[in-house]
Structures are given as C-alpha cells and as structure tokens.
C-alpha positions as CSV (number, residue, x, y, z in Angstrom):
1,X,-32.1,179.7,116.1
2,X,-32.8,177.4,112.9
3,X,-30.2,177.9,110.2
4,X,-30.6,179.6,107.0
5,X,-30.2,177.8,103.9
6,X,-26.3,179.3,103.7
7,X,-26.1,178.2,107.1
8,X,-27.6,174.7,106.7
9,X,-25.3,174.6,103.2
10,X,-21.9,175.3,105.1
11,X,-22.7,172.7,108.3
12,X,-23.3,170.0,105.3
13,X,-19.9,171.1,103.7
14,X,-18.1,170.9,107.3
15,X,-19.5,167.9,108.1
16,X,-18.7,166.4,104.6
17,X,-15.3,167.7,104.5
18,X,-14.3,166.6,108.0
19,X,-15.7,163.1,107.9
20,X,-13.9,162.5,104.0
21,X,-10.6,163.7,106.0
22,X,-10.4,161.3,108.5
23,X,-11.6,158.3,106.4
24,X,-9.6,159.2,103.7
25,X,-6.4,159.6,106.5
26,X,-7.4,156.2,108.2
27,X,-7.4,154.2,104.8
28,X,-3.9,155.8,104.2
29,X,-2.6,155.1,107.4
30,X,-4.1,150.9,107.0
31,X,-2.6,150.7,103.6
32,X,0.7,152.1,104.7
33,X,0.6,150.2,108.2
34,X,1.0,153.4,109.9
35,X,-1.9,153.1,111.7
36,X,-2.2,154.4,115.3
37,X,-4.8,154.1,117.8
38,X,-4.0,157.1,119.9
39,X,-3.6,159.4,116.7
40,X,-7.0,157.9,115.7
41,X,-8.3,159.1,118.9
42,X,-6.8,162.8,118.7
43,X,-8.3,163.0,114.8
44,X,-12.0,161.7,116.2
45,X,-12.3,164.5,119.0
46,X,-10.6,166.8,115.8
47,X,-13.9,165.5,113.9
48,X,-15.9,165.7,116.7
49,X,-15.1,169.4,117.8
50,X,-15.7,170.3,114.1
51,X,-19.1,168.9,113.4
52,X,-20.4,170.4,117.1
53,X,-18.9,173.9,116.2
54,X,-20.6,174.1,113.6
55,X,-23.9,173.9,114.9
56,X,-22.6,176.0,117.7
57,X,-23.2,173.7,120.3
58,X,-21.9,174.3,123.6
59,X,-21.4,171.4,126.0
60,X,-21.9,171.2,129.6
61,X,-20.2,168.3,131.2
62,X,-20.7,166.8,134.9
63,X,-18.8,163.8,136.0
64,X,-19.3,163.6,139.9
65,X,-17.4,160.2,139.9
66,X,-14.5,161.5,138.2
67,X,-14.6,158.4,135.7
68,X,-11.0,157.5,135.0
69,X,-10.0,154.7,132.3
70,X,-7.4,152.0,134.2
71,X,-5.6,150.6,131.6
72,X,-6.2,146.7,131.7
73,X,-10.3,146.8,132.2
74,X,-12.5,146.8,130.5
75,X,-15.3,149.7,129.8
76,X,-18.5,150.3,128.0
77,X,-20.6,153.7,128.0
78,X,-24.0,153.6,127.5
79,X,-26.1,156.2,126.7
80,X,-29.5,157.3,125.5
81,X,-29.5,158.1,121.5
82,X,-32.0,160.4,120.5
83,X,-29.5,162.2,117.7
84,X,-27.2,161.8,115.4
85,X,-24.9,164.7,117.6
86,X,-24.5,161.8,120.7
87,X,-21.7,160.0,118.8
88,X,-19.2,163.4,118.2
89,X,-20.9,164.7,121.6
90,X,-19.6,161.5,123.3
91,X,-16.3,161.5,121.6
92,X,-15.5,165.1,122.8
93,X,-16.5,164.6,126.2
94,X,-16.1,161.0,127.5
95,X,-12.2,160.3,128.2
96,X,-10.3,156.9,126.2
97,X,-10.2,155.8,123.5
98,X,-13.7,155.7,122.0
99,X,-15.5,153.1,119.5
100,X,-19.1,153.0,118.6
101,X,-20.4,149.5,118.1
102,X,-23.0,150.1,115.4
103,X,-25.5,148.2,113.4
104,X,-23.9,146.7,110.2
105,X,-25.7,148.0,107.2
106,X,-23.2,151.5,108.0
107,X,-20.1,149.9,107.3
108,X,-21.9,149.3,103.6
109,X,-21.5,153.0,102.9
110,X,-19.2,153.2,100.0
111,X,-15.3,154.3,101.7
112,X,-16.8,155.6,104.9
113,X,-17.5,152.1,106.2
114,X,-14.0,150.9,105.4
115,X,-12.8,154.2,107.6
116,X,-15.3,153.1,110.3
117,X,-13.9,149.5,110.0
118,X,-10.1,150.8,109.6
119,X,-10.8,152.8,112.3
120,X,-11.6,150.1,114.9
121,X,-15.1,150.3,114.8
122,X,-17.2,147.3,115.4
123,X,-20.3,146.1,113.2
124,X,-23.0,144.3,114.6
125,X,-25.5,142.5,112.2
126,X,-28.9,142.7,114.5
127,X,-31.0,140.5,112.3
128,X,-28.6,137.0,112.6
129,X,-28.4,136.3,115.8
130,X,-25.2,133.9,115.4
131,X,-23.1,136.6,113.7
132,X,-24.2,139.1,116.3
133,X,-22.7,136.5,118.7
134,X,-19.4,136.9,117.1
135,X,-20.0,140.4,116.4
136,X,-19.6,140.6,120.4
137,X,-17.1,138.3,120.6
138,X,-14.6,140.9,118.4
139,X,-16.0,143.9,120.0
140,X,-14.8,142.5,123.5
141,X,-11.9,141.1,122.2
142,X,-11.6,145.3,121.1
143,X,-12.0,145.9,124.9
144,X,-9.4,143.5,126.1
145,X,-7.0,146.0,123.9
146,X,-7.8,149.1,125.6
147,X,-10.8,150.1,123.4
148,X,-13.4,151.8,125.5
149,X,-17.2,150.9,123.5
150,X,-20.0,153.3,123.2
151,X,-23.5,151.0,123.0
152,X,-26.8,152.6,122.7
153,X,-28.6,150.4,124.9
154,X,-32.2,151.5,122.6
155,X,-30.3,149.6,119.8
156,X,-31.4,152.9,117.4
157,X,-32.3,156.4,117.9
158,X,-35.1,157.4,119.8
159,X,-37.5,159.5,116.8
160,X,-39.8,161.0,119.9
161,X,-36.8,162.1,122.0
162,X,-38.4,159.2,125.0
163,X,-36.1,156.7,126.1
164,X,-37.1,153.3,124.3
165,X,-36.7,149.9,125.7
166,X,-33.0,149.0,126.3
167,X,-32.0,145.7,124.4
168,X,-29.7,142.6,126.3
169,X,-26.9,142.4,124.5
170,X,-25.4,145.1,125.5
171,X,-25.8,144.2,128.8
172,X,-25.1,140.3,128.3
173,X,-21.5,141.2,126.5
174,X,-20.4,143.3,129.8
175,X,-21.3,140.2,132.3
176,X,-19.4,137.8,129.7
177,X,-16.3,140.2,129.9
178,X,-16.7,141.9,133.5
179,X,-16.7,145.2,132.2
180,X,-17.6,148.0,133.5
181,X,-20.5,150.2,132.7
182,X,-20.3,153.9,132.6
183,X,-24.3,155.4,132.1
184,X,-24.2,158.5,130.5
185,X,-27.3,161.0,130.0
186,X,-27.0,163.6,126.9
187,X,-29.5,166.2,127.2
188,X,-30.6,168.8,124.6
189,X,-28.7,166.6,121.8
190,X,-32.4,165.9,120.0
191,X,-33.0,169.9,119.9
192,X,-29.8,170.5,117.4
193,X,-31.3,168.0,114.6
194,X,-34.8,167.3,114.4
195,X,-35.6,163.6,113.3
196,X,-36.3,163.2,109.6
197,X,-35.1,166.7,108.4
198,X,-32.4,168.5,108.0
199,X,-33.7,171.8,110.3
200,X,-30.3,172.6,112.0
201,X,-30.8,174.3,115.1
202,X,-27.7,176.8,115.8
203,X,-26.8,177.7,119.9
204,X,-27.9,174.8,121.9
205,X,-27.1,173.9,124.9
206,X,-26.3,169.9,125.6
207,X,-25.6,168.7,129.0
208,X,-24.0,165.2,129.3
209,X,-23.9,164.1,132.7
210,X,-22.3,161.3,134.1
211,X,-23.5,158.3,136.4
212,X,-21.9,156.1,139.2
213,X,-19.9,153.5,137.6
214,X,-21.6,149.9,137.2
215,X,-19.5,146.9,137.8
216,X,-21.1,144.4,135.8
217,X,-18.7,141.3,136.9
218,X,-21.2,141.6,140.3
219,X,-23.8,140.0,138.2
220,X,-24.8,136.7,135.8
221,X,-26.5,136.1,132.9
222,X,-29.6,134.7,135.0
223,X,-30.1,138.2,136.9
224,X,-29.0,140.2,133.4
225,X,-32.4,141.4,134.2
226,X,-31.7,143.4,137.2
227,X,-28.4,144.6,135.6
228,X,-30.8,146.2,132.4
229,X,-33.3,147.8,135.6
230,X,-30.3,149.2,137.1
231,X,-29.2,150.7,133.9
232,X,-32.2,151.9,133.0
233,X,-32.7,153.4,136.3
234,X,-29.7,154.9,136.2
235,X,-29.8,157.0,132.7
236,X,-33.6,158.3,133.3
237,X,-32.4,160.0,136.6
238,X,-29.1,161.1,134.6
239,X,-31.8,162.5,131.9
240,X,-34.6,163.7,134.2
241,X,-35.1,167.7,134.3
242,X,-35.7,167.8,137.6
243,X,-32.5,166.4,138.5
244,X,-30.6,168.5,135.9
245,X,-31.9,171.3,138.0
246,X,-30.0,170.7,141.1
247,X,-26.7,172.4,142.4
248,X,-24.4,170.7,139.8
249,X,-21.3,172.5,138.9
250,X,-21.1,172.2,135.6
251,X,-17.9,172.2,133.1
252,X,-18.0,173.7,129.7
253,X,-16.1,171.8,126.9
C-alpha cells in the first residue's frame, strides 16, 4: 500500500527524529569519552527497528549456516544494495557489531557525518585511489578490533533493482586481512522506497537470506578474480526467486 501524505509526513519525522538521536547521543558520548561500542550497537538496531516499523516492514530471515561472530577474526558482509532500507535491514538482522564502509562525500553532511565518523564508521574516498588505500587500511584495522564491515560490493545502489558489477576492493581488503566473507541476499528491500522519489510503500515483505561463509585467506590477490565470481555467484542464487521459493524455514524479526 503507498502511504498517504500524513503517512509519508510521519515516516520522515521518525526517521528524522531517530537518526538526530543517535548522532546527537554519539557526539555526547565522544566529547565526554563515554563512548561505547556495544551501547553503540544496542542504539543502531534501536534506530534500525524504528526506521523499518515505520514503513511496516516485516523481515524474514534464513541463516542455514548459523553464522556466528568468533571474537578475534575478522568479518565482512556483503550484500546487494538496491535501497536505502539494506543498511537498518542489515543492522537488525545480521549479528556483531555492525559498520558500513561508505563513500566519503556522506560523512560531509553537516553533524550526521561526525555521528557516522564518532560512531566508527569508515569513509572511503572512491575517486583517489591512494586515500582509498588508506581508507582500507583503517577500515581493517576496524576489523582487527572486533568491528564486523558491511560493503556493498556494487560500490552504490542498484537504481533498476539488477545486481550491477561488483567492484575489487572489497574483495582485495578481505585477501589482505584473511577475513571472512559472509554473502547476504536482501529481497523485497527496493519495493519499500522506489529510486528517486519519496513513494513509501507500507507492508512489505523483505527476505534476507544468508549464504555459506567464504574464507577469503584461501585465496591471493592474483586469483581476486575467482574470489569476485564466487561472490557474485553466491548472492544471485541467495537473490534468485526461484530459490527463495524452496522449503526454507523462515524466521521473522
């Protein structure tokens, strides 16, 4: 169902009022050095849960591999990005303690980019290569410390809803720090924002299901190739309909 004006009106106001919240709470907590990385993770699944009720989303999660986080590894999760729901929808579902690494020019929104930055997340400028090299650099230095990245491996959301072509560096920073790769398909996530407009779509059902683990120590940079096929690979049949139609038990969050 597409929301009325009042409707679309009050999801802004949520989603305004939430996101202030937190950055607002993080700064504080910076400037006061109170700062804490597991009550940052409660208050991002508080602003997560928040912006998804109130579009009324209801999500349906399947993790055959029961994905665990081991403390002292390292872990990225890549997903496709085809809205601007997958960050919150990842956050809510996906277990540790989650960081986006995102492109730059956000952390030049006026306060909410010193939260994003307060709140460990990690720029990355994709236009010079050598800062994006120590762009990666920090952000698996931020893995070494028990953060767990999220990397959309498009580089940018998908405007038709198809997978686009996956980018290296994701890939290249995993080799470099043996980490491993958790693929991730997010279904029905395009359907609750449409690209370019701000038609909310209330009720929709998102379905994030959850692929075999990828060790990515197993390869090098000279067959980073094969790692991005796999990868690829791996998220279309986590996306495909046909798939998504199977037996799978599903859990709702």
């Amino acid at each position: 169902m597409k929301a009325s004006i009042l409707r679309k009106i009050k999801i802004m106001a949520v989603s305004l009022y939430v996101t202030l919240y937190i950055t607002i709470l993080v700064l504080w907590q910076q400037l006061t050095n109170t700062y804490d990385r597991l009550y940052g993770d409660k208050m991002l699944r508080w602003w997560s849960s928040h912006l998804l009720d109130a579009v009324d989303v209801k999500c349906l999660f399947n993790d055959p591999y029961n994905v665990r986080i081991e403390p002292g590894k390292r872990y990225i999760i890549m997903s496709n990005h085809s809205s601007l729901y997958d960050i919150p929808i990842i956050i809510k579902t996906m277990p540790g303690s989650i960081r986006m690494l995102t492109k730059k020019e956000l952390f030049k929104v006026p306060l909410w980019g010193k939260g994003m930055k307060a709140g460990e997340f990690i720029a990355i400028d994709r236009h010079d290569f050598e800062q994006a090299k120590r762009d990666l650099k920090a952000a698996r230095e931020k893995m070494e410390s028990g953060i767990v990245l999220w990397i959309a491996p498009e580089g940018t959301r998908s405007r038709t809803g198809e997978l686009g072509e996956f980018k290296k560096g994701g890939v290249i920073m995993a080799i470099e720090s043996g980490a491993t790769i958790i693929p991730v398909g997010i279904v029905g996530a395009a359907e609750i924002l449409q690209p370019k407009t701000w038609d909310f779509y209330l009720g929709k059902e998102v379905k994030v299901n959850v692929g075999k683990p990828i060790d990515a120590s197993l390869y090098s940079l000279e067959n980073k190739e094969e790692l991005l096929d796999v990868l690829r690979a791996s998220i279309i049949e986590l996306c495909s309909k046909s798939k998504l139609k199977e037996n799978i038990l599903w859990q709702t969050l």
